[in-house]
C-alpha positions as CSV (number, residue, x, y, z in Angstrom):
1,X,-32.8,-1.9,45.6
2,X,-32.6,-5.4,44.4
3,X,-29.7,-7.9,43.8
4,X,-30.3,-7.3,40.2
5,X,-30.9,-3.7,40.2
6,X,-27.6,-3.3,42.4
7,X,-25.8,-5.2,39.6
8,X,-27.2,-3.4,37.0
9,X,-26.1,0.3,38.7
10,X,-22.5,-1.6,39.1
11,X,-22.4,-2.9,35.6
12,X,-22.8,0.7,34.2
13,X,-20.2,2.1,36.8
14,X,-17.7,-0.4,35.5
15,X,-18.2,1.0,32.2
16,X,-17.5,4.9,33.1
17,X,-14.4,3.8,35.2
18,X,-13.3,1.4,32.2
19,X,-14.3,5.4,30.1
20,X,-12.3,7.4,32.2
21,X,-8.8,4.9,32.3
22,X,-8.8,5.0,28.6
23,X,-9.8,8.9,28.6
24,X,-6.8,9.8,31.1
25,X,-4.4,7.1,30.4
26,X,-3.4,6.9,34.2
27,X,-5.8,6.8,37.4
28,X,-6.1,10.2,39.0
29,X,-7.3,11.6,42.5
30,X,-9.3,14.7,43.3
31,X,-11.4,16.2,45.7
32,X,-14.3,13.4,44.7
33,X,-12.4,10.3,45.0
34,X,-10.6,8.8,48.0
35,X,-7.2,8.4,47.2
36,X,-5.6,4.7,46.6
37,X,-2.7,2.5,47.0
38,X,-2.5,1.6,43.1
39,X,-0.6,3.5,40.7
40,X,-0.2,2.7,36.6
41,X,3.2,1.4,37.4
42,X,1.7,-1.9,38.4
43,X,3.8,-4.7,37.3
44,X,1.3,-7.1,35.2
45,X,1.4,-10.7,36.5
46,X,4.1,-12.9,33.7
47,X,0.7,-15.9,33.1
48,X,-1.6,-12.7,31.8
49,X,-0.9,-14.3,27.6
50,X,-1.5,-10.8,26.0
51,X,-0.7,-7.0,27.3
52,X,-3.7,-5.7,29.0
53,X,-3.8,-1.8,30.8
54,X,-2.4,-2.2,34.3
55,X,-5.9,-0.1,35.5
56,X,-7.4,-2.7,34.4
57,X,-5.8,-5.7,35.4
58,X,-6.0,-4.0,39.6
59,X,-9.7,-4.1,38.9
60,X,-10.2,-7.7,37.2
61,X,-7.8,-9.4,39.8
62,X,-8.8,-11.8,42.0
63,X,-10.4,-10.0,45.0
64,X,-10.3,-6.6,42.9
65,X,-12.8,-4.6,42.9
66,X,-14.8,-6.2,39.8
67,X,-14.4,-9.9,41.5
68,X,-18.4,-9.3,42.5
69,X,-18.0,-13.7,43.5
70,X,-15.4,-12.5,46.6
71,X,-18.5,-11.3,48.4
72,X,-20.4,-14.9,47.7
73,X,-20.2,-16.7,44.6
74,X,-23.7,-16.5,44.2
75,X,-22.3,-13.5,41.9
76,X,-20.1,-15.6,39.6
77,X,-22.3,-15.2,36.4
78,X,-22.3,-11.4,36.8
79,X,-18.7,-11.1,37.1
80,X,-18.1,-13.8,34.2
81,X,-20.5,-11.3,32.6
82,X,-19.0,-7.8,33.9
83,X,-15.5,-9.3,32.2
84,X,-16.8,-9.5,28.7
85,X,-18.7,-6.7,28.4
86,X,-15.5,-4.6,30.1
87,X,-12.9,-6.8,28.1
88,X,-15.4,-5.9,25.0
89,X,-15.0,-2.0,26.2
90,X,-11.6,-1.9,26.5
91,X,-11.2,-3.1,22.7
92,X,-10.0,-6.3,23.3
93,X,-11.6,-9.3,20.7
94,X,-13.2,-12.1,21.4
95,X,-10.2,-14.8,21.3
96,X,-8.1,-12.5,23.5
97,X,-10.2,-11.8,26.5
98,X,-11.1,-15.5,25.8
99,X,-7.3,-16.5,26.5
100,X,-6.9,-13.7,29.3
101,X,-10.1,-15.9,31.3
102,X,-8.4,-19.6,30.7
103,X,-5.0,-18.1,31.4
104,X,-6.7,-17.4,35.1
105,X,-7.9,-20.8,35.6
106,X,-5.8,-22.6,38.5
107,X,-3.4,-24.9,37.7
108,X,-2.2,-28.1,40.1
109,X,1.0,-26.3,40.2
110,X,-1.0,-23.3,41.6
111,X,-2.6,-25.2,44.2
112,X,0.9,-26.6,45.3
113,X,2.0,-23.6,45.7
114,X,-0.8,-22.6,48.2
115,X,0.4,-24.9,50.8
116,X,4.0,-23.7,52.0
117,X,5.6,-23.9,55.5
118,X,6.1,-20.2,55.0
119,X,2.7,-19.5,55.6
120,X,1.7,-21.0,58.3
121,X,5.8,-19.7,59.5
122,X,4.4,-16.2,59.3
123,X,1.3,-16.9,61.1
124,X,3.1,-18.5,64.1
125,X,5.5,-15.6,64.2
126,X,2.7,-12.4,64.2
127,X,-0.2,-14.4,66.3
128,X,-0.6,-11.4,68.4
129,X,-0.6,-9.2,65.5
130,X,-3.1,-11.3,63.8
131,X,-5.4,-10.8,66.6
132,X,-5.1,-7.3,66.9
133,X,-5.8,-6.9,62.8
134,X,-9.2,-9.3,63.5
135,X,-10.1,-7.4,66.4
136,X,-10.0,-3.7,64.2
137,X,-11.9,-5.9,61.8
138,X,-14.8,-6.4,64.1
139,X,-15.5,-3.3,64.9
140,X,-15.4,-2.0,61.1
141,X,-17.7,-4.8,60.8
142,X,-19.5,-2.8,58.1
143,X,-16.8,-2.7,55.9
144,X,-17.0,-6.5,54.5
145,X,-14.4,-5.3,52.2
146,X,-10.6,-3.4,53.3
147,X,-7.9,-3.8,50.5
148,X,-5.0,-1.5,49.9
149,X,-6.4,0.6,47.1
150,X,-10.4,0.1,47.9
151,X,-12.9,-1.0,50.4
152,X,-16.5,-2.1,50.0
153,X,-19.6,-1.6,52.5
154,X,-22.3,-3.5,53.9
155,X,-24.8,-1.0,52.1
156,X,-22.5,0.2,49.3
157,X,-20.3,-2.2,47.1
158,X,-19.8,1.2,44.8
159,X,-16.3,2.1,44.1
160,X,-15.0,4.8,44.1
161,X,-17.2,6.2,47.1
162,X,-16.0,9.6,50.1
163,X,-17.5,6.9,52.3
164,X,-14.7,4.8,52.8
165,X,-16.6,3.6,56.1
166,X,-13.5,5.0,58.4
167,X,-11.5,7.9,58.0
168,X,-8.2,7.6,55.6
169,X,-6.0,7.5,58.8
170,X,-7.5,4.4,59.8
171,X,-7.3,3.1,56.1
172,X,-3.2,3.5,56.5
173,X,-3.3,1.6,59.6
174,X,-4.6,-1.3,57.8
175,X,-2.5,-0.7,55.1
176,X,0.6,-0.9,57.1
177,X,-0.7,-4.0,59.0
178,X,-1.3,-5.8,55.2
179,X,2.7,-4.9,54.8
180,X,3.6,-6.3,58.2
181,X,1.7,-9.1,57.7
182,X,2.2,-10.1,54.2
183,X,-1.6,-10.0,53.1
184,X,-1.2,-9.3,49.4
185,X,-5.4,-8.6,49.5
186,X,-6.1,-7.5,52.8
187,X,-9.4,-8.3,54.6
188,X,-12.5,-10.3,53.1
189,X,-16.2,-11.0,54.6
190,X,-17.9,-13.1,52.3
191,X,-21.6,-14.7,52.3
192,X,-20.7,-18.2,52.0
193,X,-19.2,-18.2,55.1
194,X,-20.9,-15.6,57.3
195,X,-19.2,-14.0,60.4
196,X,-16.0,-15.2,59.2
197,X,-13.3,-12.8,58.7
198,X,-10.6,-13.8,56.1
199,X,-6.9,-12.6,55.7
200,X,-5.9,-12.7,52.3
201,X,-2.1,-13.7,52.2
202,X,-2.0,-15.1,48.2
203,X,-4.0,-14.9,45.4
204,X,-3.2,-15.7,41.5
205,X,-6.0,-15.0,38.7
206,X,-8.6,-12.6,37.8
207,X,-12.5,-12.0,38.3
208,X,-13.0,-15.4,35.7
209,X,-10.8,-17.3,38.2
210,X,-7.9,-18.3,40.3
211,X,-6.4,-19.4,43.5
212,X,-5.7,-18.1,46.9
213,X,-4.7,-18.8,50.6
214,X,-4.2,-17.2,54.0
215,X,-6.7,-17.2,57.2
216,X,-9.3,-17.4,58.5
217,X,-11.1,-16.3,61.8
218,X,-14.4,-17.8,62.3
219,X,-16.1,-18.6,65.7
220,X,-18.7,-21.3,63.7
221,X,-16.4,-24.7,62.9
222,X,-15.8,-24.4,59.6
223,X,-15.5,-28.0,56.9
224,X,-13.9,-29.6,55.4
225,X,-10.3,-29.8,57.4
226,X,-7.2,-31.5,56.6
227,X,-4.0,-31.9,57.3
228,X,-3.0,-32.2,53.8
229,X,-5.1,-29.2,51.9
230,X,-3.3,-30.1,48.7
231,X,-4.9,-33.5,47.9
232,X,-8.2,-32.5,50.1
233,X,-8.3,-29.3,47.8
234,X,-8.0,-31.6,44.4
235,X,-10.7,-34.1,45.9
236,X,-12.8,-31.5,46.5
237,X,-12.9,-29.5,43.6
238,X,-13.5,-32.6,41.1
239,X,-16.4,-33.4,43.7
240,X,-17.8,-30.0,43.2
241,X,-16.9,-28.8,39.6
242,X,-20.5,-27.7,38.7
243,X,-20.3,-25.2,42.0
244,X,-17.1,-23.6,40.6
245,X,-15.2,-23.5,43.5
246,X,-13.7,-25.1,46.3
247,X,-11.9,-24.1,50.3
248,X,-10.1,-26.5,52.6
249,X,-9.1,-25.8,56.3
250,X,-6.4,-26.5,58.4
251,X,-6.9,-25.9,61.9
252,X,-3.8,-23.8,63.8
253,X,-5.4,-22.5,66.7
254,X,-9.2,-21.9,68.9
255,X,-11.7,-20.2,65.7
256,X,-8.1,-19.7,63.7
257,X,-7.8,-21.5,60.8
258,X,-5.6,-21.6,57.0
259,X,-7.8,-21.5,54.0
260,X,-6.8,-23.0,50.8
261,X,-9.1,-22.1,47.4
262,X,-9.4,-22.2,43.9
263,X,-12.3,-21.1,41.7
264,X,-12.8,-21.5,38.0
């Protein structure tokens, strides 16, 4: 199937999900759907500037499962799209989901608060765990997506799906690594930088845009590094506004890097 056909089937999946939260009020398991991490008890982030169904704010986050730009942002336009058309279905108007999406933007404060001796703290401390997580990553290479309440294939970016592409043991594994680790969005594997594996240990915003840092494993150098990702980050997103996004590097160890990024 094509890019665009793919999208289409997605669009129209989004649509009987967004059917089924408002027809149930709460999302369930059964027999046909892999069960999840995420319950309707979700605390909604304090920046969202109207209420909004916790259901739907786990699938419009940043890295949720409707952020189609966290597997290459050559997607942008059909999540920007996806977002309307779901904000539309969920009955919200115009000027509201209009707020929700510039509420998302990152701020500078938001890009200060990537960069925090913490982070890099928690790397230093788990090294050995890190490497253990990236090495279960490589051989579920097919799965280019593993979160806590969904994962994504190499052949199927449908969700939900009995195919998680590992058995629901192994799913817990990773979920219990995340938790050790502090990796708020698990695992990603994105086409802009292919055959890197990133480690997702912040992110603020929503499928319209946001901000988020953590790791990277890549064996292929990856640019631009700095030792200060704050100001780098700034430069490099005024120098590339019209590409809607921006990452920065800091080196910590061999093919082991921090990632700092915004999109918008």
């Amino acid at each position: 199937m094509s890019n665009s056909g793919t999208l289409a089937v997605l669009v129209i999946l989004s649509l009987q999900t967004l059917a089924g939260v408002a027809q149930s009020g709460q999302k369930t398991n059964s027999a046909d759907q892999p069960a999840t991490a995420v319950s309707s008890a979700t605390t909604l982030p304090a920046w969202l500037p109207v209420p909004i169904p916790p259901e739907l704010y786990q699938k419009w986050r940043k890295y949720g499962v409707w952020d189609y730009k966290q597997q290459g942002f050559k997607y942008r336009d059909y999540a920007q799209f996806n977002f309307g058309v779901t904000a539309g279905a969920a009955g919200l108007s115009q000027d509201s989901a209009m707020a929700i999406a510039r509420a998302s933007k990152p701020t500078p404060d938001d890009i200060n608060r990537l960069d925090t001796p913490e982070l890099l703290a928690n790397f230093n401390r788990n090294v050995e765990a890190f490497d253990k997580l990236r090495a279960m990553a490589d051989s579920d290479s097919h799965v280019v997506r593993i979160a806590p309440d969904y994962t994504l294939l190499d052949t199927d970016t449908s969700w939900p799906r009995q195919n998680l592409g590992f058995t629901e043991i192994r799913w817990n594994e990773y979920r219990s690594n995340f938790e050790k680790l502090s990796l708020q969005e698990g695992i990603v594997r994105t086409d802009d930088f292919p055959g890197a594996i990133f480690f997702i240990a912040k992110a603020r915003g929503l499928c319209t845009g946001g901000s988020s840092a953590g790791f990277v494993y890549s064996t292929k150098a990856l640019t631009p590094v700095s030792k200060s990702p704050r100001e780098t980050l700034e430069t490099e997103a005024r120098r590339n506004s019209s590409r809607h996004y921006a990452y920065v590097f800091k080196s910590l160890r061999p093919n082991w890097y921090a990632f700092y990024e915004v999109d918008w």
